[in-house]
C-alpha atoms as an extended CHARMM CRD file, in Angstrom:
* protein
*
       168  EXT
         1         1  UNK       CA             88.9110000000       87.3520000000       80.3120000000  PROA      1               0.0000000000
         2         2  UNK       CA             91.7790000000       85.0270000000       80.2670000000  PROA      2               0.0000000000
         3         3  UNK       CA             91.4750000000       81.5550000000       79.7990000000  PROA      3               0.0000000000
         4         4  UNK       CA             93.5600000000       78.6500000000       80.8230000000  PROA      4               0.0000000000
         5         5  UNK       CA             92.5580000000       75.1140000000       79.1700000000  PROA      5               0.0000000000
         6         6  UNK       CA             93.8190000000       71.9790000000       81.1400000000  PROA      6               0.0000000000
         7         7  UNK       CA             93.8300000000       68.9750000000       79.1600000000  PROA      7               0.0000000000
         8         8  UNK       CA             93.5480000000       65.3560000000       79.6530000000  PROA      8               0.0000000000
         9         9  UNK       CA             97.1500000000       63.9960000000       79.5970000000  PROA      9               0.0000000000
        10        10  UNK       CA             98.4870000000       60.3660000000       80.0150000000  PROA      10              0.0000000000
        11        11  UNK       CA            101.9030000000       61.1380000000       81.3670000000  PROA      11              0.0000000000
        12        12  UNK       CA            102.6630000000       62.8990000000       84.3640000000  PROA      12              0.0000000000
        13        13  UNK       CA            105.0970000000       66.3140000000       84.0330000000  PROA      13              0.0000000000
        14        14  UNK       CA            105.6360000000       67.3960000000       87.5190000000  PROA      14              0.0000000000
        15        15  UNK       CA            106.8910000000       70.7040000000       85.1500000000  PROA      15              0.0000000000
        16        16  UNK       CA            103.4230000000       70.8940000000       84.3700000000  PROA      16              0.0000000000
        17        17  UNK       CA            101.8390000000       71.2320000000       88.1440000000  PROA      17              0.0000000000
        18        18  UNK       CA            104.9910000000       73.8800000000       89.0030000000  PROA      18              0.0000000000
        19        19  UNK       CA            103.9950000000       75.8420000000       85.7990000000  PROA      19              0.0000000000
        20        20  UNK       CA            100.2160000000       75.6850000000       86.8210000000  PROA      20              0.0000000000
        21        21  UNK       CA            100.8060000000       76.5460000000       90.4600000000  PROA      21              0.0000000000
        22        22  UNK       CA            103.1620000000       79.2770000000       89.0490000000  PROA      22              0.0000000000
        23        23  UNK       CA            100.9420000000       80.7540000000       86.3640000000  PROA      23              0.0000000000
        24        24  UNK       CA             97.4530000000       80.5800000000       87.8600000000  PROA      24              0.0000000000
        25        25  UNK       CA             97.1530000000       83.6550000000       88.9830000000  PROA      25              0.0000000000
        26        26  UNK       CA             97.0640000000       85.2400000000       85.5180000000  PROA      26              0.0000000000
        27        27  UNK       CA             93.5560000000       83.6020000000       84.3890000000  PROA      27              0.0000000000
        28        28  UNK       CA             90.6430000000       84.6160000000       85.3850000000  PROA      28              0.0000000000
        29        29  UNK       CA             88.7940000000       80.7970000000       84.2510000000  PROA      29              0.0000000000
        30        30  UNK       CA             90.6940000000       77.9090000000       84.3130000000  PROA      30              0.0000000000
        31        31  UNK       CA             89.1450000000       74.7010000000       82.3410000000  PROA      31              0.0000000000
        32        32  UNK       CA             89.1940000000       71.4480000000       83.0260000000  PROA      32              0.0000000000
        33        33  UNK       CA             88.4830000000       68.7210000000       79.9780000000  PROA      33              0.0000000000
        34        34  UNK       CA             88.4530000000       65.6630000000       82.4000000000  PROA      34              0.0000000000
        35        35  UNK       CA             86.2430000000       64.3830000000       85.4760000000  PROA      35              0.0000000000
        36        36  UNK       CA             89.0120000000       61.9650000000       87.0150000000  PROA      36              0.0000000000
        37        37  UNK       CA             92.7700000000       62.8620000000       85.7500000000  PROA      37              0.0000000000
        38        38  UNK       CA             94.9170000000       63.5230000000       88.6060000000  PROA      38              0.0000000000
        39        39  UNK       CA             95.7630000000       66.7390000000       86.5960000000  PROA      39              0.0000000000
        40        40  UNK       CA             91.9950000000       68.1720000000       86.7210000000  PROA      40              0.0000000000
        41        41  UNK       CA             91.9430000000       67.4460000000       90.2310000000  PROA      41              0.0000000000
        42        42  UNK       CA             95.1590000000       69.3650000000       91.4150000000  PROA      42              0.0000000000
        43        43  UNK       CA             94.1140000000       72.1490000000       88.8870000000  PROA      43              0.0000000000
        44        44  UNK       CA             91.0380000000       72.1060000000       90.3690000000  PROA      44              0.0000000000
        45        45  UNK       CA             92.1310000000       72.1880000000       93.8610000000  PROA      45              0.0000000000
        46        46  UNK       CA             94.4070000000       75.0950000000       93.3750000000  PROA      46              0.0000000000
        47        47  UNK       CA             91.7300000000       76.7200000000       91.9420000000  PROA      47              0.0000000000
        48        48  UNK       CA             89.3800000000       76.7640000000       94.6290000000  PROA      48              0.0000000000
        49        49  UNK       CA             92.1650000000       77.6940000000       97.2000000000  PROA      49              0.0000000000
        50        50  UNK       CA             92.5580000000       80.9490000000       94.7470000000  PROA      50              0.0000000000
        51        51  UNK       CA             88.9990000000       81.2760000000       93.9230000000  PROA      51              0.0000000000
        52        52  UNK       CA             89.3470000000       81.2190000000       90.4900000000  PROA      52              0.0000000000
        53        53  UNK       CA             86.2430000000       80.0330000000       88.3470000000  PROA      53              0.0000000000
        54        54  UNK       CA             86.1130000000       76.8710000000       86.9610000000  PROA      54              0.0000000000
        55        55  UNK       CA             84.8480000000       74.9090000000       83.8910000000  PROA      55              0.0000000000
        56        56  UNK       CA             84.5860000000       71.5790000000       84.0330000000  PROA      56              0.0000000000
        57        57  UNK       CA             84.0550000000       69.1930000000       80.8330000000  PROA      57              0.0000000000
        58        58  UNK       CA             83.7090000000       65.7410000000       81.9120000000  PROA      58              0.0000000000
        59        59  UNK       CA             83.3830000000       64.0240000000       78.0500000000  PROA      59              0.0000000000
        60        60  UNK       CA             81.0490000000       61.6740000000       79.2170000000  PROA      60              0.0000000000
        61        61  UNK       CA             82.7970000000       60.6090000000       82.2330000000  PROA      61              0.0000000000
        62        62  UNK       CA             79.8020000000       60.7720000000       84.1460000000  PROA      62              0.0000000000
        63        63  UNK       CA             77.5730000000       58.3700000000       82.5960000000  PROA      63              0.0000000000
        64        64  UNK       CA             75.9360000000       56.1640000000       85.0030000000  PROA      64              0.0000000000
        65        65  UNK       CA             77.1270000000       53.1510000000       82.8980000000  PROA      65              0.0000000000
        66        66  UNK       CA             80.8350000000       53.6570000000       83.3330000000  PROA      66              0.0000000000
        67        67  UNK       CA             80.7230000000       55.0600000000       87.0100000000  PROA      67              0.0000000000
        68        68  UNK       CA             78.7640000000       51.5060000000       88.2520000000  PROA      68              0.0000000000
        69        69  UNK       CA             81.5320000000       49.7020000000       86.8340000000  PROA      69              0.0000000000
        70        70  UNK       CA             84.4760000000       51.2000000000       89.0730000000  PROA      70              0.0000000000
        71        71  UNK       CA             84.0270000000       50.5300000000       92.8130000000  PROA      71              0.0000000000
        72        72  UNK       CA             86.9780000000       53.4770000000       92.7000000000  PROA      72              0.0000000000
        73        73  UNK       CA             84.8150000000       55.6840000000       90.3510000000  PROA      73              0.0000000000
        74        74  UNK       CA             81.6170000000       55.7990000000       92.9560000000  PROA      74              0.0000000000
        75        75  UNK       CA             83.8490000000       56.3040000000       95.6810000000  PROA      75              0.0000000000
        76        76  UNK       CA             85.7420000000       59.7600000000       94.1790000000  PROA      76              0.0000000000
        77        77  UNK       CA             82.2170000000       60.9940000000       92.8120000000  PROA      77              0.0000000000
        78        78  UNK       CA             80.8130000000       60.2220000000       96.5510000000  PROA      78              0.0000000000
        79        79  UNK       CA             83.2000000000       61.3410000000       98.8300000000  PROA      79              0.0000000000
        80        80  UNK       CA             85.7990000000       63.8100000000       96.9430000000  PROA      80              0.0000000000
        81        81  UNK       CA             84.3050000000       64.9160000000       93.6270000000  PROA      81              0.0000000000
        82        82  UNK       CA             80.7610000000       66.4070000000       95.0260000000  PROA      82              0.0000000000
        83        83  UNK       CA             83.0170000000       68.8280000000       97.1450000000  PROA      83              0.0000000000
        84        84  UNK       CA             85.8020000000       69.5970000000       94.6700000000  PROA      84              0.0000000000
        85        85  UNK       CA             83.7080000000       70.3870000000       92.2950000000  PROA      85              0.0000000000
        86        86  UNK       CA             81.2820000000       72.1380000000       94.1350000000  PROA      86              0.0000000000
        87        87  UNK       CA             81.4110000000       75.8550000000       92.7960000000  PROA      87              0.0000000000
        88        88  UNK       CA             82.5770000000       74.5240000000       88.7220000000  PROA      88              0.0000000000
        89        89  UNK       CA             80.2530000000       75.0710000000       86.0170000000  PROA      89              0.0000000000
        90        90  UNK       CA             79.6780000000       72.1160000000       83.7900000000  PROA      90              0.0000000000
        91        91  UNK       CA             80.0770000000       72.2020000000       80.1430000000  PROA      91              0.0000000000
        92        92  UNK       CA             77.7800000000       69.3390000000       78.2220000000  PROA      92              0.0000000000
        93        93  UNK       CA             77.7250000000       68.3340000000       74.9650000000  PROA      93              0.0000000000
        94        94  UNK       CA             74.2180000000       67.1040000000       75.1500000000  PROA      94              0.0000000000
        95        95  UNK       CA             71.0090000000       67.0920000000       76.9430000000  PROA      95              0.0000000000
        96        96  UNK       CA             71.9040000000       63.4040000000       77.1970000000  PROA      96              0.0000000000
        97        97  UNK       CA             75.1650000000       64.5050000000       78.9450000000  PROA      97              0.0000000000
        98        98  UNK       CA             73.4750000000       66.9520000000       81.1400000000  PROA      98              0.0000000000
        99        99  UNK       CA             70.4390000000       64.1140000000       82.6690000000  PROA      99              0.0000000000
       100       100  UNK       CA             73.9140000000       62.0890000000       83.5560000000  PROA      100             0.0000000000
       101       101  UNK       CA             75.8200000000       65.0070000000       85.0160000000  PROA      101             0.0000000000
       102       102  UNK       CA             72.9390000000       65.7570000000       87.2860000000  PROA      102             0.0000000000
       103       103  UNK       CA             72.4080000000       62.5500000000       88.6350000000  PROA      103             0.0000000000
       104       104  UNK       CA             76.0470000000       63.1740000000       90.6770000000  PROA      104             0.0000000000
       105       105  UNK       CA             76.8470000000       66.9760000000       90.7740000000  PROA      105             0.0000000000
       106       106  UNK       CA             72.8340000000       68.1800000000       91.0480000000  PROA      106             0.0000000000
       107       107  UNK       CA             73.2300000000       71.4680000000       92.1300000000  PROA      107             0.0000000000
       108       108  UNK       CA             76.1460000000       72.6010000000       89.5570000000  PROA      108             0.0000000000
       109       109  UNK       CA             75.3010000000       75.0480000000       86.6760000000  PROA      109             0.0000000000
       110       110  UNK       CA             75.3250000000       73.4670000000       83.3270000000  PROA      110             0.0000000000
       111       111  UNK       CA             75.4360000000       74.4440000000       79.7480000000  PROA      111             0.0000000000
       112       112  UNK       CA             75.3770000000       72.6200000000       76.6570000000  PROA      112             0.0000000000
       113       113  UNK       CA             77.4920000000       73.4220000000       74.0680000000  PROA      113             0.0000000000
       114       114  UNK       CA             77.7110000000       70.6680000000       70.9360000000  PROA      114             0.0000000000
       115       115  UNK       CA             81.6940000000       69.8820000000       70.0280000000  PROA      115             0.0000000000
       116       116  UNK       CA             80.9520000000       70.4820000000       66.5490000000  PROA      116             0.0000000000
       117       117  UNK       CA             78.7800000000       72.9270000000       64.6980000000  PROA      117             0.0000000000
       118       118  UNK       CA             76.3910000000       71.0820000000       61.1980000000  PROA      118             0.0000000000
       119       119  UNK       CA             77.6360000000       73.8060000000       58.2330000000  PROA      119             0.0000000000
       120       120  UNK       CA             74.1800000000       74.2110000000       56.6460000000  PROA      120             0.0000000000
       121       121  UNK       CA             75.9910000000       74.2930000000       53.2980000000  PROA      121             0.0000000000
       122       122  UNK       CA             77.6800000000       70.8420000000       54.0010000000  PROA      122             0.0000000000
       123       123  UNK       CA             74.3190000000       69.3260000000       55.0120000000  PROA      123             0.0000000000
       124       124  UNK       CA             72.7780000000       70.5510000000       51.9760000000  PROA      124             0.0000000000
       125       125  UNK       CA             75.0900000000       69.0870000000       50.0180000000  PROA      125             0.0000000000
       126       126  UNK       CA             75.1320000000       65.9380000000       51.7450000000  PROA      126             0.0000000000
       127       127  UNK       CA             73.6650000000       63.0360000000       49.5490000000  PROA      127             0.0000000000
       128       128  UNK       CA             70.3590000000       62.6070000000       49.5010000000  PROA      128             0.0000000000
       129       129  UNK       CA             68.7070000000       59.1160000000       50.0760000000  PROA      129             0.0000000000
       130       130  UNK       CA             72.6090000000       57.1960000000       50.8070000000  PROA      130             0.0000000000
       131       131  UNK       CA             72.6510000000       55.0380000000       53.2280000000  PROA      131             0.0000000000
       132       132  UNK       CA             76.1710000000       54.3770000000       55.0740000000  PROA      132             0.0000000000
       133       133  UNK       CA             77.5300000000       53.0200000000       58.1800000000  PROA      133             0.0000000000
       134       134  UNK       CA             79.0960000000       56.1310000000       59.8140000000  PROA      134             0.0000000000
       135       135  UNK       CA             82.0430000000       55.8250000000       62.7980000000  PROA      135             0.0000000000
       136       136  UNK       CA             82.2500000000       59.1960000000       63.9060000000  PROA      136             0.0000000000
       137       137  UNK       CA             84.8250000000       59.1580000000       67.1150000000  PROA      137             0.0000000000
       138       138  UNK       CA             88.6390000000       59.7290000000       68.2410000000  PROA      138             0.0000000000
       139       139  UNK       CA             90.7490000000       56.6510000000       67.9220000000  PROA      139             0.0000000000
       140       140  UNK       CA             91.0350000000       55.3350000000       70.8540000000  PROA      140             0.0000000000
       141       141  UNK       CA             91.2940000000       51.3010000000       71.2650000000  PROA      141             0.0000000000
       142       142  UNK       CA             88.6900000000       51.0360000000       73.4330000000  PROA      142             0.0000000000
       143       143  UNK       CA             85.9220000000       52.9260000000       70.7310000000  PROA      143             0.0000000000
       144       144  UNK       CA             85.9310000000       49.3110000000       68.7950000000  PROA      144             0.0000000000
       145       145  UNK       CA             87.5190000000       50.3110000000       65.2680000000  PROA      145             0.0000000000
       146       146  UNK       CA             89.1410000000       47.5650000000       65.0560000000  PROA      146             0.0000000000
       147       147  UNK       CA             86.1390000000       45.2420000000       65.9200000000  PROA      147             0.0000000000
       148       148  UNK       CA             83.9760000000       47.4400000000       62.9870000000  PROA      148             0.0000000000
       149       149  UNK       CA             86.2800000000       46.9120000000       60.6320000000  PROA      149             0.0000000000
       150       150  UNK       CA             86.7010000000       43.2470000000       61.3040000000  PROA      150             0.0000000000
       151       151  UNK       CA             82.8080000000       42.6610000000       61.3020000000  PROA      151             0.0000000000
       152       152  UNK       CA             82.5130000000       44.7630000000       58.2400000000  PROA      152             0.0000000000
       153       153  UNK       CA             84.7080000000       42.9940000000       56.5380000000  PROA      153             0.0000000000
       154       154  UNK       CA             82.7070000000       39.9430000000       56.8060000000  PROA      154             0.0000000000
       155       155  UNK       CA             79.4320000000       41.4410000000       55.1610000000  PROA      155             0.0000000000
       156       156  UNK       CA             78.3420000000       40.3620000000       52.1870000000  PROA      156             0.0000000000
       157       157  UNK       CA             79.4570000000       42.5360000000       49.1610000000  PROA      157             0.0000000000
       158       158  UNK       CA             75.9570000000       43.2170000000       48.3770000000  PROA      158             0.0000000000
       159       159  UNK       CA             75.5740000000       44.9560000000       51.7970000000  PROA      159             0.0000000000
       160       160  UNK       CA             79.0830000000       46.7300000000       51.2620000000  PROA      160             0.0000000000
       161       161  UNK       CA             77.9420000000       48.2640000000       48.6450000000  PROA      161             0.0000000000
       162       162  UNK       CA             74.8880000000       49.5170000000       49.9610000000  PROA      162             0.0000000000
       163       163  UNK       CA             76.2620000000       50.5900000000       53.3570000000  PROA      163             0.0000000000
       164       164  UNK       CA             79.8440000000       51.8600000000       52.8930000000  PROA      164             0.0000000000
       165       165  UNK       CA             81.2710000000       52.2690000000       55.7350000000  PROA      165             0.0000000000
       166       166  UNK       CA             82.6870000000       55.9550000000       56.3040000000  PROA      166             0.0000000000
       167       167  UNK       CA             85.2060000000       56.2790000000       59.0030000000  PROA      167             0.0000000000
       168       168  UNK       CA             85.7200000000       60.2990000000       60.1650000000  PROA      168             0.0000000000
């Protein structure tokens, strides 16, 4: 099987769509990492006009939180995203992400496979009995580093030092 992986990108390379439309033909799956980007939905469009089969990994994009917040959001998952991504298998991270997934795209397949595997060695040797405050996420502004680190900050030392705060 050949495998295409489309990801998430914040600039728009019309390059990019011509070398998609161009290339498509030589993958047998195309993947999609993202829910709303304009780029998952042309790839995904193309896709369906060539019957290729598609994976679709929204990242939490679906969560019912974020999608009652945009007007815009329930709109594309109402009228344009039950249909485009009609025939796309889902890939979860969670059961968590799965229960959100199904409340808009009910009828896709799903499967749930974690982002990162636990090395049984490294949890063994994990400390035992240390308690820490743990951010565990991409950087991204809108995760709240900053605000952690700011409210950390103003902890008393004795707290500090028995909650260090890990950042990975």
């Amino acid at each position: 099987l050949r495998v295409i992986t489309i990801l998430v990108l914040i600039k728009f390379y019309p390059s990019l769509f011509l070398d998609f439309i161009r290339d498509i033909r030589q993958f047998d799956i195309i993947h999609l990492t993202s829910y709303f980007s304009f780029i998952s939905i042309f790839c995904c469009f193309f896709s369906r006009l060539l019957k290729k089969h598609v994976i679709l990994s929204p990242r939490g994009e679906l969560d019912p939180y974020l999608i009652n917040r945009s007007f815009k959001k329930r709109l594309f998952v109402k009228y344009v995203g039950n249909w485009l991504y009609k025939r796309c298998v889902i890939h979860v991270c969670s059961s968590l992400e799965v229960t959100h997934c199904k409340h808009y795209l009910p009828k896709q397949t799903y499967f749930v496979a974690p982002n990162m595997l636990i090395n049984n060695k490294l949890k063994e040797s994990a400390p035992k009995n240390r308690n820490s405050i743990l951010f565990l996420s991409r950087l991204d502004p809108k995760k709240g580093l900053e605000n952690l680190i700011q409210a950390y900050s103003q902890l008393p030392n004795t707290i500090k030092d028995t909650y260090p705060l890990i950042i990975a």
